[in-house]
DOTI-969720 format. One line per field, with one value per residue (C-alpha): residue number from 1; residue in three letters; x, y, z. Coordinates in steps of 0.1 Angstrom, whole numbers, plus 5000, padded with zeros to 4 digits. Layout:
N
k	NUM, ...
r	ALA, ...
x	X, ...
y	Y, ...
z	Z, ...
// end
This chain:
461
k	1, 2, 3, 4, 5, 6, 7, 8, 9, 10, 11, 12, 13, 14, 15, 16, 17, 18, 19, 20, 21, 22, 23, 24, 25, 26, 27, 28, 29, 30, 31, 32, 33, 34, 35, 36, 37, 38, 39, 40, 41, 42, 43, 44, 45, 46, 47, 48, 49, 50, 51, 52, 53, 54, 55, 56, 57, 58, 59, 60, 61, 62, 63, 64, 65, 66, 67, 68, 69, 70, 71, 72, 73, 74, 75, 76, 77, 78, 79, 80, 81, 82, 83, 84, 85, 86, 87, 88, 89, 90, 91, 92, 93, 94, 95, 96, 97, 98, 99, 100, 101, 102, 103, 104, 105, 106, 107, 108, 109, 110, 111, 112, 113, 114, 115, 116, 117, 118, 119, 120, 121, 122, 123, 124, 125, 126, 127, 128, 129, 130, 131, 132, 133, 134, 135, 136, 137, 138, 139, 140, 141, 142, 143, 144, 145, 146, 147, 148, 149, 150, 151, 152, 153, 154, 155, 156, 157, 158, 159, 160, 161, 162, 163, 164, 165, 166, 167, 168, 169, 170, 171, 172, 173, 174, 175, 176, 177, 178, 179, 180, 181, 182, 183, 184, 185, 186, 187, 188, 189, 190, 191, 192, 193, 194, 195, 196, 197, 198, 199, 200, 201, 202, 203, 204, 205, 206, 207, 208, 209, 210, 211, 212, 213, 214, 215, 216, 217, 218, 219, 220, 221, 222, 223, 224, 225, 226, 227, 228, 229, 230, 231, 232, 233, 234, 235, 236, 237, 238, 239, 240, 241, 242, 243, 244, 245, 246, 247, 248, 249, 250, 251, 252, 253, 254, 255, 256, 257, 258, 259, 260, 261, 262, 263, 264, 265, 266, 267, 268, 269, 270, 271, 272, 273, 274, 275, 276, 277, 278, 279, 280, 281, 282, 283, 284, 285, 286, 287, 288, 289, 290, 291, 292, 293, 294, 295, 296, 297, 298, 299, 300, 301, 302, 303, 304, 305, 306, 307, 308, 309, 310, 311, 312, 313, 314, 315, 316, 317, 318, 319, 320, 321, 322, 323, 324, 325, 326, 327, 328, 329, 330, 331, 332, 333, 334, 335, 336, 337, 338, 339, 340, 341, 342, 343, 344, 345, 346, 347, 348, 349, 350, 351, 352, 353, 354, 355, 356, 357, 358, 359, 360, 361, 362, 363, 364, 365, 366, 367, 368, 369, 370, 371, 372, 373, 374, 375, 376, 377, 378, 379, 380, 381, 382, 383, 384, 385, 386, 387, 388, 389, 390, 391, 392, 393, 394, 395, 396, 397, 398, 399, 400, 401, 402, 403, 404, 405, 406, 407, 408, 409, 410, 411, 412, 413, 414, 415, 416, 417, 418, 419, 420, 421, 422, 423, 424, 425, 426, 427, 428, 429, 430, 431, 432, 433, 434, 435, 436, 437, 438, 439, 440, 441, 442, 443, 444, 445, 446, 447, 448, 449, 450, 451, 452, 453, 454, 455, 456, 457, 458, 459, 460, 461
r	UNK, UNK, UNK, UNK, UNK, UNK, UNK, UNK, UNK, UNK, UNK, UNK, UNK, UNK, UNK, UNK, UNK, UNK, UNK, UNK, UNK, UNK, UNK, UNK, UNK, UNK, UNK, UNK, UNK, UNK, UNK, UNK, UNK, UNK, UNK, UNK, UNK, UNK, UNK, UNK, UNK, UNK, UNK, UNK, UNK, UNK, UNK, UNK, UNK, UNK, UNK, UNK, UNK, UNK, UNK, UNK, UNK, UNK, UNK, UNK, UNK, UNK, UNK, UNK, UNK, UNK, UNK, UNK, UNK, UNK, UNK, UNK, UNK, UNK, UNK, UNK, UNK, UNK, UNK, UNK, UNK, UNK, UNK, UNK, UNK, UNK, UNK, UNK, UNK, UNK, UNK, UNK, UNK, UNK, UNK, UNK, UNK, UNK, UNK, UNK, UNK, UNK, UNK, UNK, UNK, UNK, UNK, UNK, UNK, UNK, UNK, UNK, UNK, UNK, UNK, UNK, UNK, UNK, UNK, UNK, UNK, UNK, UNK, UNK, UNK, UNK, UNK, UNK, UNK, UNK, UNK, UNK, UNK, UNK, UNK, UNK, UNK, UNK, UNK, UNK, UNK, UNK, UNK, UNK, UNK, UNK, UNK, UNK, UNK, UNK, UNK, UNK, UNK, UNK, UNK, UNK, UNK, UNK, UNK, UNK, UNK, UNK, UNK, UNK, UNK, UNK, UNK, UNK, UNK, UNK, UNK, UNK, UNK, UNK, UNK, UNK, UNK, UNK, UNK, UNK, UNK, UNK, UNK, UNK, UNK, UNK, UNK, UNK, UNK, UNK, UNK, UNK, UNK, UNK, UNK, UNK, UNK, UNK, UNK, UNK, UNK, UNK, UNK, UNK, UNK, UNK, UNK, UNK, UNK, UNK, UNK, UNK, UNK, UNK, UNK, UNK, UNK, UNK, UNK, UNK, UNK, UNK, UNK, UNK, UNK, UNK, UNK, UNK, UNK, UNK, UNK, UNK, UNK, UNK, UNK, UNK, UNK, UNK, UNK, UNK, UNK, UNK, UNK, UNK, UNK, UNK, UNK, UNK, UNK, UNK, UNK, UNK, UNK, UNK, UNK, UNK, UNK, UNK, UNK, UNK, UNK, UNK, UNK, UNK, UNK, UNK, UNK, UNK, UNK, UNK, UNK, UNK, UNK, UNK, UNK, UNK, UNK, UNK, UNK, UNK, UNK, UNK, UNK, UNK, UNK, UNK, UNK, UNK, UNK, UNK, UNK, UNK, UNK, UNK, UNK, UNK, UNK, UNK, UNK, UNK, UNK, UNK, UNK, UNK, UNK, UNK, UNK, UNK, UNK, UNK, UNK, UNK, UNK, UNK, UNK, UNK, UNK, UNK, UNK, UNK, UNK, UNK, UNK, UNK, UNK, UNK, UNK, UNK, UNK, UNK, UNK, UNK, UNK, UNK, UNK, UNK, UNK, UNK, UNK, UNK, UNK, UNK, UNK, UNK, UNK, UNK, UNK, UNK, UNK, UNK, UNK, UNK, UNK, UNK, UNK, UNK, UNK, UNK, UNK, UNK, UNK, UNK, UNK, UNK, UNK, UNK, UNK, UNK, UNK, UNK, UNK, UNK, UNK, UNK, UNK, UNK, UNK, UNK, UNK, UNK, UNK, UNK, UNK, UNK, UNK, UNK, UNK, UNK, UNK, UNK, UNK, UNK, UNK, UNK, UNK, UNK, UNK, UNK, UNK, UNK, UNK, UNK, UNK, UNK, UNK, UNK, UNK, UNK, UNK, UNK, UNK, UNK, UNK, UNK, UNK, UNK, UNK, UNK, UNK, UNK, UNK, UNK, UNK, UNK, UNK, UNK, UNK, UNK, UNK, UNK, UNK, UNK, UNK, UNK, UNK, UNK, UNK, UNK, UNK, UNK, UNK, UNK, UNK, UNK, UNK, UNK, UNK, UNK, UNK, UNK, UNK, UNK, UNK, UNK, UNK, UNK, UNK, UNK, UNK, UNK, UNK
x	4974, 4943, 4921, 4888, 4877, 4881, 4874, 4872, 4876, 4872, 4896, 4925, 4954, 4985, 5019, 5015, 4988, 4956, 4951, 4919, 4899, 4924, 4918, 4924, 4925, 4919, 4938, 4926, 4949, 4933, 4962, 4962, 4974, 4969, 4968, 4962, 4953, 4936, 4914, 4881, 4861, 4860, 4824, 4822, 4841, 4828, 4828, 4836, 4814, 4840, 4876, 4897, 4929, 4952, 4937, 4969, 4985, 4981, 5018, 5011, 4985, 4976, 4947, 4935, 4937, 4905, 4891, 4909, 4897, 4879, 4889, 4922, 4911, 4907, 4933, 4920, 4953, 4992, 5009, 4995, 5017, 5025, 5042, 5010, 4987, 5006, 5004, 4965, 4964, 4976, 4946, 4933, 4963, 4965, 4926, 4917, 4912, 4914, 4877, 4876, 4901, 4887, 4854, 4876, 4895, 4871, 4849, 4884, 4895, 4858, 4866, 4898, 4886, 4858, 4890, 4905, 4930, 4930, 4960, 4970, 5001, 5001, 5025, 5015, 5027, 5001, 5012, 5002, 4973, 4963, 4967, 4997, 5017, 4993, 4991, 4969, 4971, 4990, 4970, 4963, 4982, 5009, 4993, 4959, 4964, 4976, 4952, 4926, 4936, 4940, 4903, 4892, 4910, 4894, 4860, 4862, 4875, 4912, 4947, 4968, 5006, 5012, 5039, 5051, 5072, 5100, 5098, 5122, 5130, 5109, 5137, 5175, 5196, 5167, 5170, 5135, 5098, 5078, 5046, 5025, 5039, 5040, 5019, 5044, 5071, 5091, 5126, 5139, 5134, 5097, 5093, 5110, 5087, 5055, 5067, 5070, 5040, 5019, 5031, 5030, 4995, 4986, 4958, 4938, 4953, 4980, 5015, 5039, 5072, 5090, 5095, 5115, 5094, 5119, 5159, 5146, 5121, 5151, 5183, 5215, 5220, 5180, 5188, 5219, 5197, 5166, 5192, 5208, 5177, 5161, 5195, 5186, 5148, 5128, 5108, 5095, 5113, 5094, 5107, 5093, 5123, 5130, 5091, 5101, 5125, 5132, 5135, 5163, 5180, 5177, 5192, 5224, 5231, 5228, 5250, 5267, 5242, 5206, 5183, 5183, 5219, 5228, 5206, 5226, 5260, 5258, 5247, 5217, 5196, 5188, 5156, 5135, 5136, 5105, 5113, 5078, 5078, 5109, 5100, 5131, 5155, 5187, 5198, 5225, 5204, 5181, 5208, 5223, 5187, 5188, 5222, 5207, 5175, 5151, 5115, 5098, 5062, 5044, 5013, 5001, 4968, 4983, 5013, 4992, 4971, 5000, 5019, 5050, 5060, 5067, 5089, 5114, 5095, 5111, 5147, 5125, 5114, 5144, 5163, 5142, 5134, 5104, 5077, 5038, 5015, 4996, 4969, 4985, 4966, 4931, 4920, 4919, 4913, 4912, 4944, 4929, 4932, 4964, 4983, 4963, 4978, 5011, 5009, 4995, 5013, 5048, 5022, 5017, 5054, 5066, 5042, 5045, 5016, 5022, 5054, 5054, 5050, 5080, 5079, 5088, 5087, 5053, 5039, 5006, 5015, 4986, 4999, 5037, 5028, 5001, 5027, 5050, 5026, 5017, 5051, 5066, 5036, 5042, 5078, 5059, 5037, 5063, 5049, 5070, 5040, 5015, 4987, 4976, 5003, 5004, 5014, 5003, 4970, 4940, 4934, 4913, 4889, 4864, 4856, 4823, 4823, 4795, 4810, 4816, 4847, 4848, 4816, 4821, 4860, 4883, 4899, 4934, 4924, 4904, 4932, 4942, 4902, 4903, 4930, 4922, 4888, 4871, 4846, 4836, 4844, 4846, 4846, 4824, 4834, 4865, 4880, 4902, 4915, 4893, 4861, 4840, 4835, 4806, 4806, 4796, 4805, 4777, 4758, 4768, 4803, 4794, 4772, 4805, 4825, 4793, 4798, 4836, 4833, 4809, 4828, 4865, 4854, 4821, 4842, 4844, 4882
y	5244, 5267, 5256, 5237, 5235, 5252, 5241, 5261, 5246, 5268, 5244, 5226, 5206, 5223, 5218, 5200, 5223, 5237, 5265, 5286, 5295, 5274, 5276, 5245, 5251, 5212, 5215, 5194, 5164, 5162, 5178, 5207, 5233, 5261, 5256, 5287, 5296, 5325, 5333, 5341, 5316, 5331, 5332, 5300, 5278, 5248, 5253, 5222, 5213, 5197, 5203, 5190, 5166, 5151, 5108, 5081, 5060, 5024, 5012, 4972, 4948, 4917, 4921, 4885, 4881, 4898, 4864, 4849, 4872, 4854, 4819, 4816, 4827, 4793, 4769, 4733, 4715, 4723, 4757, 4787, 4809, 4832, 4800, 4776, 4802, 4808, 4773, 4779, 4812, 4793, 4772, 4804, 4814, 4779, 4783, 4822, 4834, 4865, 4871, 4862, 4878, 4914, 4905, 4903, 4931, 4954, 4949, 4954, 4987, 4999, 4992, 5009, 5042, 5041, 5036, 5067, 5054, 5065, 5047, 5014, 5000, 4961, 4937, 4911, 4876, 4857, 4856, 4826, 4799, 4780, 4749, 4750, 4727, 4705, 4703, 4738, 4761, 4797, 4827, 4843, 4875, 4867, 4900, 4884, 4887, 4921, 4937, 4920, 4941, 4976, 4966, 4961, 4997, 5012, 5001, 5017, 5045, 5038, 5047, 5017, 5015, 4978, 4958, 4933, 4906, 4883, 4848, 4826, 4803, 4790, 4798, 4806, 4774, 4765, 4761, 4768, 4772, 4744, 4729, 4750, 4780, 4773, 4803, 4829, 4822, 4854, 4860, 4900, 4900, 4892, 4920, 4949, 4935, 4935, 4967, 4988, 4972, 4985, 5019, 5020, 5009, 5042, 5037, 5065, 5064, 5035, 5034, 5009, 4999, 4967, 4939, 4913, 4889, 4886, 4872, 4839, 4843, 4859, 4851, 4872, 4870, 4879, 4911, 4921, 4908, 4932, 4964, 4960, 4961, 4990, 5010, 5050, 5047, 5061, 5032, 5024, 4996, 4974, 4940, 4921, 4917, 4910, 4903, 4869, 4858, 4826, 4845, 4863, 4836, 4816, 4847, 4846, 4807, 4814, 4846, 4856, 4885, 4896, 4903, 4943, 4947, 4922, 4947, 4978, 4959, 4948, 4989, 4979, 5007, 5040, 5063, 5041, 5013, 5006, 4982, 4964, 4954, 4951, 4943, 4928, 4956, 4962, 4999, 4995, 4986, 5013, 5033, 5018, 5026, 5057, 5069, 5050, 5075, 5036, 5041, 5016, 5001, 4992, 4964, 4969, 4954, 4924, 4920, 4916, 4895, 4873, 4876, 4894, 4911, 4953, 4973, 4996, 5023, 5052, 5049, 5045, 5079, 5101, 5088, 5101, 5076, 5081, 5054, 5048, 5020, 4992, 4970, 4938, 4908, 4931, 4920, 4957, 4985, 5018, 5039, 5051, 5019, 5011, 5049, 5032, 5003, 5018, 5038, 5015, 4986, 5008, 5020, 4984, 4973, 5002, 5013, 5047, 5067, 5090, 5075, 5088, 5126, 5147, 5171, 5205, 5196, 5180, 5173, 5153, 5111, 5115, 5144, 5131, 5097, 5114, 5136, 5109, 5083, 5113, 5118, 5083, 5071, 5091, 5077, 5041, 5044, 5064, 5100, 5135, 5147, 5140, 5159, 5194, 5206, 5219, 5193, 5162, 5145, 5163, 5134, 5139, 5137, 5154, 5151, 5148, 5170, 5151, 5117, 5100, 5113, 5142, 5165, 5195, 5194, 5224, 5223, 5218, 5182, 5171, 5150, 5134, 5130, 5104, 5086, 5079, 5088, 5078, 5051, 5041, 5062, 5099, 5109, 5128, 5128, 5106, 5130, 5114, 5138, 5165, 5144, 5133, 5091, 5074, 5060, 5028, 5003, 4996, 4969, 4949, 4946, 4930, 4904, 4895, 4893, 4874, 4851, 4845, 4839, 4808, 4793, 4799, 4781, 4761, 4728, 4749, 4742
z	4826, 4828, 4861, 4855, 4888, 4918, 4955, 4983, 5019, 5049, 5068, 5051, 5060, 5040, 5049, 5078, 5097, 5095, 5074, 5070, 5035, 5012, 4979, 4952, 4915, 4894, 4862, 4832, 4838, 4873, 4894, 4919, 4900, 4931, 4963, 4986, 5021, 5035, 5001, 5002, 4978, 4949, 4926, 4912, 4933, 4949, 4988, 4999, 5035, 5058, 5065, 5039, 5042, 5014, 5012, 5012, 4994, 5004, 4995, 5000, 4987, 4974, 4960, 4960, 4995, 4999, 4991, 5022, 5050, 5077, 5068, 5087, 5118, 5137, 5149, 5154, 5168, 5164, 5164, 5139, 5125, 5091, 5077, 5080, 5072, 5040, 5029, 5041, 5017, 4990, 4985, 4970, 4950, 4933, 4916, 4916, 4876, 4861, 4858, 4898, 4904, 4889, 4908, 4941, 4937, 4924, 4956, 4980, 4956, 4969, 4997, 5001, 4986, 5016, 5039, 5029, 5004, 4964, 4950, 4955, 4954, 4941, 4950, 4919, 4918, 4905, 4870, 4855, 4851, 4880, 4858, 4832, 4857, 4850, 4811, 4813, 4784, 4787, 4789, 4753, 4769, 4799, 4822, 4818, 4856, 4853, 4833, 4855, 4883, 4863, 4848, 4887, 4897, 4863, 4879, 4916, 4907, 4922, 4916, 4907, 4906, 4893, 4908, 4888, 4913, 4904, 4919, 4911, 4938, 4973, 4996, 5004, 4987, 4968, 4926, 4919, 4934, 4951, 4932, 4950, 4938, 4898, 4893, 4907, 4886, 4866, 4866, 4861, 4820, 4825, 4853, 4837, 4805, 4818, 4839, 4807, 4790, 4816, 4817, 4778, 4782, 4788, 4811, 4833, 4872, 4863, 4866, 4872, 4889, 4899, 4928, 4940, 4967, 4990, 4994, 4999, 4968, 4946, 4942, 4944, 4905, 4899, 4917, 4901, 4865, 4879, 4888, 4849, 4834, 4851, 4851, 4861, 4857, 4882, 4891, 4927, 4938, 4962, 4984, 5014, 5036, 5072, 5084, 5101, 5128, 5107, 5071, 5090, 5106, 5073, 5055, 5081, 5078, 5036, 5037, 5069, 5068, 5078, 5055, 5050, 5058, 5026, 5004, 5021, 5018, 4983, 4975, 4960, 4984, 4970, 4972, 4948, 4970, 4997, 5022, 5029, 5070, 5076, 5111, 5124, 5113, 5137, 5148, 5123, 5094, 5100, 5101, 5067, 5048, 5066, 5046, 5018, 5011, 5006, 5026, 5046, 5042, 5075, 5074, 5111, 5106, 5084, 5110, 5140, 5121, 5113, 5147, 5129, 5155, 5160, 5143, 5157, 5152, 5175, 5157, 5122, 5124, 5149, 5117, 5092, 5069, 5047, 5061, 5051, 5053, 5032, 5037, 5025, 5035, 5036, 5072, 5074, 5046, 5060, 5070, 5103, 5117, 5103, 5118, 5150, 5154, 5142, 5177, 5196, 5189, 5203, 5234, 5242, 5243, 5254, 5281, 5271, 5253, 5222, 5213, 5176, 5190, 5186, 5214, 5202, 5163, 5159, 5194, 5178, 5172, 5146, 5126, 5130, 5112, 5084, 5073, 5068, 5051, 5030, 5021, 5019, 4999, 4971, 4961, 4969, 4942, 4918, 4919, 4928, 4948, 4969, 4991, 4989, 4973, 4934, 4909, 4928, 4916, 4931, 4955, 4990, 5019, 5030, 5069, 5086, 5118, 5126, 5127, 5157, 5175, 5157, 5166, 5190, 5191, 5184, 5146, 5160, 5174, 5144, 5130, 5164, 5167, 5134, 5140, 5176, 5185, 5153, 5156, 5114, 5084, 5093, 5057, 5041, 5005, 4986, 4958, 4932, 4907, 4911, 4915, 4941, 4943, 4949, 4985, 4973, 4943, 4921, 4928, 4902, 4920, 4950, 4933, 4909, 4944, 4959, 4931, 4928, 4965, 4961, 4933, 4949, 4982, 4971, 4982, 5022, 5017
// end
């Protein structure tokens, strides 16, 4: 395709490095179509003001949840932990709409472009009416909830890869969900349905792939049901697994096994498949998903929030397994802080500083786990590419070198300056195929958020 734009960035992060006077050709569908360092800028091209670096995918969120953070953060008796701040979250899940939903996520998907992200990956559960257990009528289209979410991406300016989950069941022995869950309910037909409605849709910046919530949310026969149905296509693949010390346990009394080495035993695994957390992995599972080619997703912002725990992530990455990161409750929305707390989490329970370094490869913990979220984030959300490479959307950021943490240091320590020196957003411009977005959602967005804020939690429940 013949270029329509062309950038020129003195400074540029290609191929894992900095590389001086790159030039970027924008072909028509919004993709890199060149990508070349040391070129002078030739006449015409747009010289861009600030070093240049390929934005992230964010490979985990629940969109909705935006409308929860803040309101869990007290304990007034008893013990607080993920499993009574679920039952907490679902106060919101049980009453949120479509048209409240869109309002909430189109003020997070603003968000998340300011963060540095420009495609979100969205694990989607909340299929149906609040009220249909209770005599409510069906929604005139089953994705009302769906399309509410590619209508909220479709107004920031995002990239959305729609995650359609099956739910079939509230834990391991269980025969179907509990009351409170009515909403989530879809078995592997209605998945791999909605799944290619979506992508037939045809929409700008949407695609679509599939989940299962978790083992204890699916059954055994829903994944075998889930793997027929999608066969060879080449569909992300996404599943919470192994986040909590009592989902594992509760996985070993149901099948002798833990959580991810059932998936790797049964030979489900394979390079479509994004493991989201899984915290709690042994050195023989990561091993297992190692031979297996399936990628992790790590929440460190939702996981501290929710007192998961750490991941093993040392033997993660000496065995090579493709790893990024997602935002997944919202209580943060920016991927410098998540790579942060992603090092600093190992620093704390190790003792140790730049754990993620890997001294005589890639000596910079910053740079070590950028290039992987880079990398690993494009199979999450289903594309062959990602970053400054030709082919991959022409997705990026633009840094500030007058942003805090970053003014007056050499070139060679900007990237370790933004992930740990950084104080606020050190971006100067957010590029989403080939064009600059606004900083800020209109206004008209945060007065719809405003709004489906009062009327979600008008009762202070």
């Amino acid at each position: 395709m013949e270029a329509l734009k062309r950038l020129h960035a003195p400074l540029a992060w290609v191929d894992g490095r900095w590389q001086r006077d790159v030039l970027l050709s924008v072909d028509a569908a919004g993709h890199w179509s060149e990508v070349t360092a040391n070129m002078p800028a030739p006449p015409g091209a747009e010289v861009l003001a600030g070093p240049l670096i390929p934005s992230l995918v964010n490979a985990h969120s629940h969109a909705f949840q935006r409308a929860f953070v803040g309101l869990a953060e007290r304990r007034d008796a008893g013990q607080d932990d993920f499993w009574s701040w679920r039952d907490r979250m679902y106060a919101l899940a049980l009453r949120i709409s479509p048209q409240q939903l869109r309002a909430v996520a189109s003020q997070l998907y603003a968000e998340l472009l300011r963060g540095g992200y420009t495609q979100v990956c969205e694990f989607h559960y909340l299929h149906h009416p609040a009220d249909l257990a209770h005599g409510g009528q069906a929604f005139d289209d089953e994705l009302d909830m769906a399309w509410a979410l590619t209508e909220a991406a479709q107004d920031a300016g995002i990239g959305l890869t729609l995650l359609p989950v099956v739910y079939t069941r509230s834990g391991f022995g269980a025969t179907g969900l509990r009351p409170d869950q009515h909403r989530f309910e879809a078995d592997a037909d209605w998945v791999w349905r909605a799944c290619q409605r979506i992508m037939a849709a045809g929409l700008p910046r949407v695609n679509a792939g599939v989940a299962l919530h978790s083992l204890r949310g699916a059954s055994a026969a829903d994944m075998l049901r889930l793997h027929q149905q999608l066969g060879a296509a080449e569909v992300p693949i996404h599943i919470h697994v192994a986040e909590q010390t009592a989902e594992v346990a509760d996985c070993v009394q149901a099948t002798g096994k833990r959580p991810i080495q059932w998936l790797a035993e049964e030979g489900y695994l394979d390079a479509r498949w994004q493991l989201v957390h899984a915290t709690h992995a042994e050195p023989a599972e990561i091993e297992a998903v190692a031979r297996s080619g399936a990628g992790i997703v790590i929440c460190p912002g939702t996981e501290a929030n929710l007192g998961d725990g750490l991941t093993d992530l040392p033997r993660w990455l000496s065995h090579g397994v493709p790893l990024t990161v997602g935002s997944d409750s919202q209580v943060t929305r920016g991927w410098v802080e998540e790579l942060r707390w992603l090092e600093y989490g190992q620093r704390l329970a190790l003792r140790q500083r730049n754990v993620a370094a890997a001294p005589g490869v890639q000596p910079s913990s910053a740079a070590r786990l950028f290039d992987a979220a880079v990398s690993g984030g494009a199979r999450a959300a289903g594309f062959a590419a990602w970053g400054l490479t030709p082919g991959a959307r022409a997705d990026a950021l633009v840094l500030n070198r007058e942003a805090d943490g970053l003014r007056g240091l050499p070139d060679e320590a900007l990237l370790d300056a933004v992930v740990f020196g950084g104080n606020g957003s050190p971006w100067q411009s957010v590029w989403v195929a080939g064009r600059a977005r606004p900083w800020r959602a209109p206004e008209r967005v945060g007065d719809a958020f405003e709004a489906a804020m009062r009327e979600l939690w008008q009762s202070g429940s």
